[in-house]
BANU-794952 format. One record per residue (C-alpha): residue number from 0; x, y, z. Coordinates in Angstrom, 3 decimals, padded with zeros to 6 digits, m for minus. Layout:
BEGIN
+-----+----------+----------+----------+
| seq |       xx |       yy |       zz |
+-----+----------+----------+----------+
| NUM |        X |        Y |        Z |
...
+-----+----------+----------+----------+
REM end
This chain:
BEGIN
+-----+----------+----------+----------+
| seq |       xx |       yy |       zz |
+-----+----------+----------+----------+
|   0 |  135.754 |  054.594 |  040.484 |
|   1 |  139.550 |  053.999 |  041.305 |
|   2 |  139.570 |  051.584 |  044.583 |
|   3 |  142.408 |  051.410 |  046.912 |
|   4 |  143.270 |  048.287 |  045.639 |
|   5 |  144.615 |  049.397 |  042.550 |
|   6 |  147.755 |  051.020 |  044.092 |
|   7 |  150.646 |  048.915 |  045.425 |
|   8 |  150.085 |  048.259 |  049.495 |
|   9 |  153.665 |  048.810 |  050.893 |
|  10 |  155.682 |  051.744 |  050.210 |
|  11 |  158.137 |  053.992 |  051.831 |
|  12 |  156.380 |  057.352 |  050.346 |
|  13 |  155.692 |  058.797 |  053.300 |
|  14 |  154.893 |  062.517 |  053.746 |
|  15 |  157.983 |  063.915 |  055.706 |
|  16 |  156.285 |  067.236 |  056.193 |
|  17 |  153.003 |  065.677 |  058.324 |
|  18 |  155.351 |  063.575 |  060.706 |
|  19 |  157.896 |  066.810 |  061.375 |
|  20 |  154.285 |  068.597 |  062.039 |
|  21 |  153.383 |  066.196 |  064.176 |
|  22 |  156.847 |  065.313 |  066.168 |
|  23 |  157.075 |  069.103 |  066.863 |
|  24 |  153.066 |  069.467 |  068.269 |
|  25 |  153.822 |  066.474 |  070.554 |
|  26 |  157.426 |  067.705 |  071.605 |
|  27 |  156.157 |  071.190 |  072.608 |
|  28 |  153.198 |  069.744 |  074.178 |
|  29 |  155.650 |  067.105 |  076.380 |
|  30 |  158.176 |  070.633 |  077.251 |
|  31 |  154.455 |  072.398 |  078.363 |
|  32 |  153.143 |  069.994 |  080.265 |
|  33 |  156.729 |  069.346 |  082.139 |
|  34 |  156.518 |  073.065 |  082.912 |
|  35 |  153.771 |  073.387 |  084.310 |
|  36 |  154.089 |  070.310 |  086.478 |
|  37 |  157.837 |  071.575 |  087.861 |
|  38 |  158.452 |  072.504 |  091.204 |
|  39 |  160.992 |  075.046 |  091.817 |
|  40 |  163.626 |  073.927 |  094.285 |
|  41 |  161.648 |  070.334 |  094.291 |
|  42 |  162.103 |  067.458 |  092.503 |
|  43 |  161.207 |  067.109 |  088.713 |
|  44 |  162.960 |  063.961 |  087.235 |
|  45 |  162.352 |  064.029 |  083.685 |
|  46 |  161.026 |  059.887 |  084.228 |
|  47 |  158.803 |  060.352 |  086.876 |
|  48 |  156.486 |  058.195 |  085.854 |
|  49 |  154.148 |  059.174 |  088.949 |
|  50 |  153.730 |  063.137 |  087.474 |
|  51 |  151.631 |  064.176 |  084.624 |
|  52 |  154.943 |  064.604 |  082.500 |
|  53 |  156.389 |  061.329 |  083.191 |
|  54 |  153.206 |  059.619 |  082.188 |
|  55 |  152.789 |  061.592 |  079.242 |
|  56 |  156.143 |  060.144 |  078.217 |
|  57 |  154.449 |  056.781 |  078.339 |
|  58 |  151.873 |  057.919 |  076.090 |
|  59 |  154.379 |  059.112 |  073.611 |
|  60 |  155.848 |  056.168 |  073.649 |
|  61 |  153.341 |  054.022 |  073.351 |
|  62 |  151.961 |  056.502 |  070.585 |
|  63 |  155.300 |  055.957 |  068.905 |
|  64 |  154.730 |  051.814 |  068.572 |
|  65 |  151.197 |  052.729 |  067.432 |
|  66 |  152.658 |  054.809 |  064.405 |
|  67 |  155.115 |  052.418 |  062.768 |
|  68 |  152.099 |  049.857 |  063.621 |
|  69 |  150.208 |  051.902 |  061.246 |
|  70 |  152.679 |  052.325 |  058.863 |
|  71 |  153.563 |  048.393 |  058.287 |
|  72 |  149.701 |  047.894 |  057.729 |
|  73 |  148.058 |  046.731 |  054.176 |
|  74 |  145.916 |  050.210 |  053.826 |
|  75 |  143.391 |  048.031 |  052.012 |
|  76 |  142.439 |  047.009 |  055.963 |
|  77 |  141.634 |  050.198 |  056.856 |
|  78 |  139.393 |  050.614 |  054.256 |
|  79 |  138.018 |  047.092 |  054.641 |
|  80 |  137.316 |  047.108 |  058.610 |
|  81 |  135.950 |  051.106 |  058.700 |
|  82 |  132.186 |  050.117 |  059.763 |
|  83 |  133.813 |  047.169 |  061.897 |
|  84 |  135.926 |  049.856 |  063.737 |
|  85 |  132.535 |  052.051 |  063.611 |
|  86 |  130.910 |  049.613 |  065.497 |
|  87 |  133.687 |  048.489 |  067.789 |
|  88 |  133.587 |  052.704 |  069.047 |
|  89 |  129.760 |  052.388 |  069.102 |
|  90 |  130.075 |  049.605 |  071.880 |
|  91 |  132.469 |  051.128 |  074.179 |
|  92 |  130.202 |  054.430 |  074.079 |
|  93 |  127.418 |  052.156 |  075.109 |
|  94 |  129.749 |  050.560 |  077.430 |
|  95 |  130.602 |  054.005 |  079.307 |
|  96 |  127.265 |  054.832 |  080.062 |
|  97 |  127.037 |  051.971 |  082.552 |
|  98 |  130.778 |  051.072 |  083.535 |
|  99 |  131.905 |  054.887 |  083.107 |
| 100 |  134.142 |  057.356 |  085.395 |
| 101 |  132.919 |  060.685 |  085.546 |
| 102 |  135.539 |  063.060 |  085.883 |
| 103 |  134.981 |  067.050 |  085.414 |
| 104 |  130.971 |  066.353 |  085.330 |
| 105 |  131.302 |  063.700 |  082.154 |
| 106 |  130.831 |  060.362 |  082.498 |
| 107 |  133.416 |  059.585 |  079.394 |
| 108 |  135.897 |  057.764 |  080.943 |
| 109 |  136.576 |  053.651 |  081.237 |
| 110 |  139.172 |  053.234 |  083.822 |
| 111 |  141.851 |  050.602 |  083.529 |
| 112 |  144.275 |  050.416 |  086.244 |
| 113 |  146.063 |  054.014 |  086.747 |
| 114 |  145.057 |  054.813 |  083.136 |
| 115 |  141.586 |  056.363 |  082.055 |
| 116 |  140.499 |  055.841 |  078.171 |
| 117 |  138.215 |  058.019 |  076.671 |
| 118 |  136.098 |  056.010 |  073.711 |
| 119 |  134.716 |  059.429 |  072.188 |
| 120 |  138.232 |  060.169 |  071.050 |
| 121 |  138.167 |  057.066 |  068.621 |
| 122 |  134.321 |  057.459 |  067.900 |
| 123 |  136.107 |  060.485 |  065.820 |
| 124 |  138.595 |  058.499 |  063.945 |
| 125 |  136.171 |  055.547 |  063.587 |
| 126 |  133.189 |  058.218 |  061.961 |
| 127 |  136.365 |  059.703 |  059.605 |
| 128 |  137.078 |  056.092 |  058.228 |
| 129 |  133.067 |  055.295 |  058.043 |
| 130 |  131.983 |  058.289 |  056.175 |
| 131 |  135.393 |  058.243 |  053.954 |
| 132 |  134.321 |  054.668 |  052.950 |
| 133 |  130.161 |  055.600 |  052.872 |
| 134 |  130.873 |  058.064 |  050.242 |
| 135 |  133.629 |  056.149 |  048.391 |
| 136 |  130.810 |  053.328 |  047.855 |
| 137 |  128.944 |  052.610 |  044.361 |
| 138 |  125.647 |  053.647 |  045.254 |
| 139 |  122.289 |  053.190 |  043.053 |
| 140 |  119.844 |  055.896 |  042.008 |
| 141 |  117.832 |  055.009 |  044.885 |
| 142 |  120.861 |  054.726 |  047.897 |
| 143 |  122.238 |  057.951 |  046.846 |
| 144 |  118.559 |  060.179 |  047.191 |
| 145 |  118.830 |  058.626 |  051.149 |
| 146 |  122.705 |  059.252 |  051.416 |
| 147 |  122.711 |  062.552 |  053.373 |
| 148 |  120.264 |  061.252 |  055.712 |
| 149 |  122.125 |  058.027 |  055.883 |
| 150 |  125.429 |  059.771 |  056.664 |
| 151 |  123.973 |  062.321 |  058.865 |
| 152 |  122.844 |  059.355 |  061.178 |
| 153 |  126.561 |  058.035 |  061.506 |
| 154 |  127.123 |  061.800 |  062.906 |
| 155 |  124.007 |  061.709 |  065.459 |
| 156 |  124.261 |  058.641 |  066.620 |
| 157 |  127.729 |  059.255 |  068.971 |
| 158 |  126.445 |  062.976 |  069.047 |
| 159 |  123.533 |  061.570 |  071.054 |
| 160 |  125.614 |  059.232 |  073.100 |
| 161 |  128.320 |  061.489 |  074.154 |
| 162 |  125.353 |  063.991 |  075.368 |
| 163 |  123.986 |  060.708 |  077.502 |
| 164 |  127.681 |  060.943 |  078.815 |
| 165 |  127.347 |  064.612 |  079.785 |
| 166 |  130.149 |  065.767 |  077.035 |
| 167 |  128.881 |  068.686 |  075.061 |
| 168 |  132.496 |  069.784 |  073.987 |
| 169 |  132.696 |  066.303 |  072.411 |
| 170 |  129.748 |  066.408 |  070.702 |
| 171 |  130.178 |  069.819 |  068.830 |
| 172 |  133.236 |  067.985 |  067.715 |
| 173 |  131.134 |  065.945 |  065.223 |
| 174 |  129.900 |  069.074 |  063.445 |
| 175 |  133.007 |  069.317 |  061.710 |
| 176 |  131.839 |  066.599 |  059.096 |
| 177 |  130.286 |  069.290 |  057.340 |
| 178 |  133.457 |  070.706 |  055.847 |
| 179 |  133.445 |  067.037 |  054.195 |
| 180 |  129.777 |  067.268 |  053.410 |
| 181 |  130.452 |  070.519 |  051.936 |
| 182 |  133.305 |  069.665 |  049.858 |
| 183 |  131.395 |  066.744 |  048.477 |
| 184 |  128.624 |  068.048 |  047.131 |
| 185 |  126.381 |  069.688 |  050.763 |
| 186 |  124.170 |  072.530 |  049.251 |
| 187 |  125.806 |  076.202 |  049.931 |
| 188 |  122.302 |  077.020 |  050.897 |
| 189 |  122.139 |  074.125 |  053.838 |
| 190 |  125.460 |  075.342 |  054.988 |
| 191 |  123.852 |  079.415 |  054.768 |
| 192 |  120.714 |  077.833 |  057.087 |
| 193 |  123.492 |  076.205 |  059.255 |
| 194 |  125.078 |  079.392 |  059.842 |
| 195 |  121.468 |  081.204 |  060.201 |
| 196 |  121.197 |  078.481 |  063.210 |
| 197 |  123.923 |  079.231 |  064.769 |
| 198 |  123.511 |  082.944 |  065.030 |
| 199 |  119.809 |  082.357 |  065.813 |
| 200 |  121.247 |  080.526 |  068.383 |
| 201 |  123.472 |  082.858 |  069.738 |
| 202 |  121.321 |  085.955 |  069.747 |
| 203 |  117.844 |  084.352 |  071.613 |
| 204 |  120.648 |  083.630 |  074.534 |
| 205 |  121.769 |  086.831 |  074.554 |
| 206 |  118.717 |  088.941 |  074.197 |
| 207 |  115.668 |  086.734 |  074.176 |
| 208 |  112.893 |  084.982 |  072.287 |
| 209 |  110.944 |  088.292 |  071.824 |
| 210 |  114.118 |  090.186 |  070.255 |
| 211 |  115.092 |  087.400 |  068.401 |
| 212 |  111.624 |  086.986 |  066.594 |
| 213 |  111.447 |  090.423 |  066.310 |
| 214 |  114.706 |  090.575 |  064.048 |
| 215 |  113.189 |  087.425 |  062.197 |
| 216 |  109.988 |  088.970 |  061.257 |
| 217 |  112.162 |  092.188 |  059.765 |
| 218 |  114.347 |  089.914 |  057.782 |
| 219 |  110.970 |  088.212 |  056.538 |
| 220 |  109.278 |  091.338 |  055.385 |
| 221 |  112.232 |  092.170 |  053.560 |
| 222 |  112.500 |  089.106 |  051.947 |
| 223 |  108.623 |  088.652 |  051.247 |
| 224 |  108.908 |  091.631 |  049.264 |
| 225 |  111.508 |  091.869 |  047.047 |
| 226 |  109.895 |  087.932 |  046.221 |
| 227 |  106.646 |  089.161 |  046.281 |
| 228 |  106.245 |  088.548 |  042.406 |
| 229 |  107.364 |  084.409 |  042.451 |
| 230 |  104.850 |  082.974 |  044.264 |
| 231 |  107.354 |  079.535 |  044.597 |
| 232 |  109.523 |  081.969 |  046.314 |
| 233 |  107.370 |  083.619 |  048.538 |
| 234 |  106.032 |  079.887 |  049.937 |
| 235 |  109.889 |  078.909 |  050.528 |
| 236 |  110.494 |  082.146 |  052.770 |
| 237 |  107.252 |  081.771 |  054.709 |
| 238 |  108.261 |  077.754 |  055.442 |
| 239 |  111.879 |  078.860 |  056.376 |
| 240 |  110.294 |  081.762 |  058.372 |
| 241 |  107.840 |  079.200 |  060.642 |
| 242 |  110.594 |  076.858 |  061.073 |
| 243 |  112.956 |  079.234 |  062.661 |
| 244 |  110.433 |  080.792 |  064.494 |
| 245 |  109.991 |  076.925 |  066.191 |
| 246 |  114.041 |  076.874 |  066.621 |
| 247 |  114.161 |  080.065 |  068.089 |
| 248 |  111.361 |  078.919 |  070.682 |
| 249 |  113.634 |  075.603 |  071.297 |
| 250 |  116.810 |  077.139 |  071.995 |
| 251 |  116.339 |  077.753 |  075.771 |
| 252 |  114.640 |  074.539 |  075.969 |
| 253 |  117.652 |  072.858 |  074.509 |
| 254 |  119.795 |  074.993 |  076.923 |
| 255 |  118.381 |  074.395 |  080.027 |
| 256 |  117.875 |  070.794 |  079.162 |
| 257 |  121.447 |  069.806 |  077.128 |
| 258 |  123.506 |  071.756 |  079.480 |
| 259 |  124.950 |  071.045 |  082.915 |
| 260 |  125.027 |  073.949 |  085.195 |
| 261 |  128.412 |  074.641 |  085.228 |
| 262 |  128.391 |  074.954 |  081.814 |
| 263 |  125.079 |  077.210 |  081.268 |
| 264 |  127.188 |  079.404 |  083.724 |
| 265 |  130.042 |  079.702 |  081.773 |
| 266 |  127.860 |  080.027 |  078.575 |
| 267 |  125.722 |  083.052 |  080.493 |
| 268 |  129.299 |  084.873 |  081.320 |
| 269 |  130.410 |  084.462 |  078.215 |
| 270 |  127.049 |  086.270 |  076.452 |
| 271 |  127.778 |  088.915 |  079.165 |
| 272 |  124.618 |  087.994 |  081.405 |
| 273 |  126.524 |  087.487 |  084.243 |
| 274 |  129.795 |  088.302 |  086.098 |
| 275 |  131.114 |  086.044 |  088.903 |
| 276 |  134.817 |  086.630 |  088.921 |
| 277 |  135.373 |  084.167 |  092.241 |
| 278 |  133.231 |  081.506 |  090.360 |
| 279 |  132.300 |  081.160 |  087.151 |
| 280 |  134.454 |  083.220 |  085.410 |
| 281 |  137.845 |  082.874 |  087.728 |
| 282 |  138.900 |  079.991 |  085.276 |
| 283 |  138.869 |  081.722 |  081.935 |
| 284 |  140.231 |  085.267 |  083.962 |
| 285 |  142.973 |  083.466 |  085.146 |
| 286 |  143.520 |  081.796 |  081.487 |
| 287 |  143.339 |  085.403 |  079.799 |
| 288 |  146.211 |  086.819 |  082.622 |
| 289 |  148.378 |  084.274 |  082.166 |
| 290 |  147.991 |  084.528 |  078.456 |
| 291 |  148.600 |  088.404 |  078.308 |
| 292 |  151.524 |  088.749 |  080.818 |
| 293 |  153.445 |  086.483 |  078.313 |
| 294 |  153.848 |  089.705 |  076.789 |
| 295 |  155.600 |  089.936 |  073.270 |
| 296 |  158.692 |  086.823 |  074.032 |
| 297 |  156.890 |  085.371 |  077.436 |
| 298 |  158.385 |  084.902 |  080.783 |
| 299 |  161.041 |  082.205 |  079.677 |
| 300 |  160.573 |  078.876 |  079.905 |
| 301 |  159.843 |  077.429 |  083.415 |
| 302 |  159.345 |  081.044 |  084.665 |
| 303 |  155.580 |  081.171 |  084.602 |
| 304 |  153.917 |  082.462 |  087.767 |
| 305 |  150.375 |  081.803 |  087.001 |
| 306 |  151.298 |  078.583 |  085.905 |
| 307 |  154.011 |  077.666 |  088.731 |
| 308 |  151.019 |  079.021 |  091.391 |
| 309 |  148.802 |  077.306 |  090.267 |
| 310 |  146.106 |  079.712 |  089.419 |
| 311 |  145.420 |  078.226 |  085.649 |
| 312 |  143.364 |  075.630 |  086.072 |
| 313 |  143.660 |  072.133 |  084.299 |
| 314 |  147.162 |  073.770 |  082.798 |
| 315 |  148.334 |  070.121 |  081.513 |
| 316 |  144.909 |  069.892 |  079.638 |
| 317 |  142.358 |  071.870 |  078.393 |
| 318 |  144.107 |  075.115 |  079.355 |
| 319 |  148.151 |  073.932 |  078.009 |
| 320 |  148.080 |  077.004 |  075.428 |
| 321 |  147.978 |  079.249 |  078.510 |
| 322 |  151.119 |  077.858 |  079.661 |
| 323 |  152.720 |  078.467 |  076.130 |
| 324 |  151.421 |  082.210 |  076.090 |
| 325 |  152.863 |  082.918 |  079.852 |
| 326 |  156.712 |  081.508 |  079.345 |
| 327 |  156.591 |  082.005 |  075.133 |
| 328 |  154.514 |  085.145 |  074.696 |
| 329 |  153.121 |  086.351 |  071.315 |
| 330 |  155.839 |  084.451 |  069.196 |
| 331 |  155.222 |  081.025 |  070.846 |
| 332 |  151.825 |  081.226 |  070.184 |
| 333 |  152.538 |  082.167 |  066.853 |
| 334 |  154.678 |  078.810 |  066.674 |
| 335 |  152.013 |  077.033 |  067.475 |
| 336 |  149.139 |  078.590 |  065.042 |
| 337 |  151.851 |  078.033 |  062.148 |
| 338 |  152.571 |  074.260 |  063.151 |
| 339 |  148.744 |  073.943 |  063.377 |
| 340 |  147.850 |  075.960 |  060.478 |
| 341 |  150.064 |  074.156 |  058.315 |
| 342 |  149.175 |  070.519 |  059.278 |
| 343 |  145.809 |  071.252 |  058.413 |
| 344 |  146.847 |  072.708 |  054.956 |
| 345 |  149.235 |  070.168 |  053.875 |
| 346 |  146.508 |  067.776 |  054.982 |
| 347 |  143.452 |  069.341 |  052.584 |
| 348 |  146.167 |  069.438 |  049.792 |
| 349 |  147.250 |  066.243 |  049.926 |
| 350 |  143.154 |  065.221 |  049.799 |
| 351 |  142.672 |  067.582 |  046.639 |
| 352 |  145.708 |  065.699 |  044.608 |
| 353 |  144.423 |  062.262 |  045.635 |
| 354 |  143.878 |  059.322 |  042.841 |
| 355 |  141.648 |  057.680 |  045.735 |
| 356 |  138.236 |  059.082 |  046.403 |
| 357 |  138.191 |  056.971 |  049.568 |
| 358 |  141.512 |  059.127 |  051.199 |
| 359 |  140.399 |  062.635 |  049.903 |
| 360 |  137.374 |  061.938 |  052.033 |
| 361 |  138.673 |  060.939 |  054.729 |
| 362 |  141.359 |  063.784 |  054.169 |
| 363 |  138.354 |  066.208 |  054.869 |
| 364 |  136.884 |  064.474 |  057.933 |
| 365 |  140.247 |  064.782 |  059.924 |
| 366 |  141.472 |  068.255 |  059.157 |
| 367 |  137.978 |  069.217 |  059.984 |
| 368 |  138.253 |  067.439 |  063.499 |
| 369 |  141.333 |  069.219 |  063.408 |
| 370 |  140.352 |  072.515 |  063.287 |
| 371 |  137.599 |  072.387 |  065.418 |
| 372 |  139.577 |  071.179 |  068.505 |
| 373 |  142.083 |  073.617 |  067.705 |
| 374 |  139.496 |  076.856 |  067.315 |
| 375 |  137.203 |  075.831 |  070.422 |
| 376 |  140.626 |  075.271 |  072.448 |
| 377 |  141.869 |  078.115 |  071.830 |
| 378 |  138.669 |  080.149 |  071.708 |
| 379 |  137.918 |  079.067 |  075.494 |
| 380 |  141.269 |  080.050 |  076.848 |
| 381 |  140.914 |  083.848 |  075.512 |
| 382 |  137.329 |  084.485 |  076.181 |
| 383 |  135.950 |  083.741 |  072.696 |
| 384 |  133.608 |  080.511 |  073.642 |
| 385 |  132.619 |  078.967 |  076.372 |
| 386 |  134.713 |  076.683 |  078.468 |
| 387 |  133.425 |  072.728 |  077.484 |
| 388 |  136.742 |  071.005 |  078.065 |
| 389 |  138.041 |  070.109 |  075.219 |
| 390 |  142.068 |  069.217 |  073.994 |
| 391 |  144.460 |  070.756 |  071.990 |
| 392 |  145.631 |  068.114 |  069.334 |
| 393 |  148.897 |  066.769 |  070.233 |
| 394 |  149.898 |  068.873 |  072.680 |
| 395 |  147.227 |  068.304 |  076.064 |
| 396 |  148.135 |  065.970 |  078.338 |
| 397 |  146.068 |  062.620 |  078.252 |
| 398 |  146.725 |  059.207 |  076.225 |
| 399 |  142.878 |  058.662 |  074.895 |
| 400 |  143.601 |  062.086 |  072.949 |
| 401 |  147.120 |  061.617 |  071.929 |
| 402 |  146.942 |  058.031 |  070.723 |
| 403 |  143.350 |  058.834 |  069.059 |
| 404 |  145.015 |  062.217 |  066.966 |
| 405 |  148.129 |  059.870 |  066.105 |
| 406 |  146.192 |  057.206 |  064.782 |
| 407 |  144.149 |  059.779 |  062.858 |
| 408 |  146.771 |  061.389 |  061.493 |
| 409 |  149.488 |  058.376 |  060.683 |
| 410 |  145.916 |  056.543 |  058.742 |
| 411 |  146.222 |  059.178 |  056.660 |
| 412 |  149.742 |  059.423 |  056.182 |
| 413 |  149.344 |  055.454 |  055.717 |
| 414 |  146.784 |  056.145 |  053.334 |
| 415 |  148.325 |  059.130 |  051.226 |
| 416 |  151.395 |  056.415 |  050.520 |
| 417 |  150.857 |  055.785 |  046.634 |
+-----+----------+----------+----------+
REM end
């Protein structure tokens, strides 16, 4: 196996495409989040460093340093320090659960000063490198019969922490892995019960145990029978059959006990249980307004009323793609899902046509971060998922996220120099 070492450390080979991606995300995100911050007839210098907007350009800044940082580095570190880094993450997630600030219910945050960093952000750069390097390892006969299990635990561990911290939208984050997993060998049939899971999941919370079982047991019979003449088969479907009769008995167990109220609320409206338009569901109404009276070319920019009112919550944040829908309509958002869409692309081909194992893994463990921000973000602000609070890569307002997606994405661009 080819090791990093082999290619020459410096080199000015650096993918044009992925930085243009990435200095457009960040620009339109800095243009948003001044726009939803100005104040008609008020005050709105650009270096206000007091406003969202103005500290965002300190962020950028600083983000900016962190890239050519990344850039002059011998990529044979990054490969070297990944379970250093691993560990480094590990500690400030232990760290937050006793020196934490919770802010929005989760107790995620280490304050410093004015600023506020968020550790689970780098947990998901520091897991990329660790698995990237895990799989890129010489294993024996014996190491690689464990190495699912052993590379499933560097996903649990900071899946169990960041529930201790009250972050569920952080933790589902994790579950992207399995697009690496998958690409590196994962059983299509592990990813088919994964799937199975999730609809099991979905379907005891909207109907209920009874339903759900129900279904299951028709599935079964069906099954049973057309096996009925392989006995190895039939004693497969009756073990898979038990064990999702258990999961379907643990989902609401899970729910009520995983879940902070807010967010079983918001799960219940979205599964259609429940309808509190002043409460629970005023957030994601106003979100779905603002994104539909952007119309076909939006409102113009800085002419956003459910923005400029106020009625979007967290605007800046979780909710910035509203503010692009309102003032750039249908073909803003279409900017956006092409800028996104072809990151992740350019990323997953540039991970196929690597020489280095260690990259093309790592490759996979970012754009699937990638995506899953970007799907859960955007599913929450137009109804499709439940609202967990979550960013949009690049563009939200906050420094943990921004400087945690650069660093991501300039590794990789560090790494993909040959």
């Amino acid at each position: 196996m080819k090791s990093i070492d082999s290619y020459k450390t410096y080199s000015k080979g650096y993918d044009v495409r992925l930085i243009i991606y990435y200095i457009a995300l960040v620009l339109i995100g800095w243009i948003t989040i001044y726009s939803t911050c100005y104040v008609p007839d008020g005050t709105n210098a650009i270096f206000d460093f007091s406003r969202p907007y103005g500290k965002q350009l300190i962020w950028i800044g600083t983000s900016i340093l962190l890239c050519i940082a990344i850039l002059l580095i011998d990529k044979n570190i990054i490969q070297h320090y990944a379970y250093h880094f691993y560990l480094f993450c590990l500690v400030l997630m232990i760290l937050v659960l006793f020196i934490g600030t919770e802010i929005s219910g989760a107790k995620a945050w280490i304050k410093i000063g004015e600023f506020s960093i968020q550790p689970v952000e780098f947990m998901k750069v520091a897991t990329a490198l660790t698995l990237a390097k895990f799989f890129n390892e010489g294993k024996t006969a014996v190491e690689k019969r464990y190495g699912w299990l052993i590379s499933t635990a560097f996903i649990l561990i900071p899946i169990v922490l960041v529930m201790l911290q009250h972050d569920a939208g952080s933790a589902l984050v994790f579950f992207s892995f399995i697009l690496l997993f998958y690409r590196e060998g994962l059983s299509g049939e592990l990813l088919l019960l994964a799937l199975i899971a999730a609809f099991l999941s979905v379907f005891t919370l909207k109907f209920n145990e009874t339903y759900a079982i129900a279904v299951l047991t028709i599935v079964f019979i069906v099954v049973l029978l057309k096996d009925r003449t392989v006995k190895k088969k039939m004693q497969r479907d009756i073990i898979i059959y038990v064990i999702s009769v258990l999961f379907v008995f643990s989902v609401n167990m899970i729910y009520e006990n995983a879940f902070e109220a807010h967010q079983k609320e918001r799960i219940a409206s979205i599964m259609g249980k429940t309808s509190d338009p002043k409460g629970a569901d005023f957030n994601l109404n106003q979100s779905k307004i603002a994104i539909g009276s952007g119309g076909f070319f939006g409102k113009g920019y800085l002419k956003g009323t459910q923005t400029k009112l106020k009625f979007v919550p967290e605007q800046s944040t979780d909710f910035i793609f509203c503010a692009i829908g309102e003032e750039w309509g249908f073909m803003g958002t279409l900017v956006v899902f092409a800028l996104f869409l072809s990151l992740i692309i350019r990323i997953l081909r540039l991970s196929e046509n690597q020489r280095v194992p260690f990259v093309r893994y790592y490759g996979y463990g970012i754009a699937g971060i990638i995506i899953m921000h970007f799907f859960i973000n955007i599913g929450m602000t137009i109804g499709l998922l439940p609202i967990i609070g979550i960013p949009l890569p690049f563009l939200s307002y906050g420094g943990s996220s921004l400087w945690a997606f650069t660093t991501m994405l300039f590794i990789f661009i560090r790494l993909n120099d040959n």
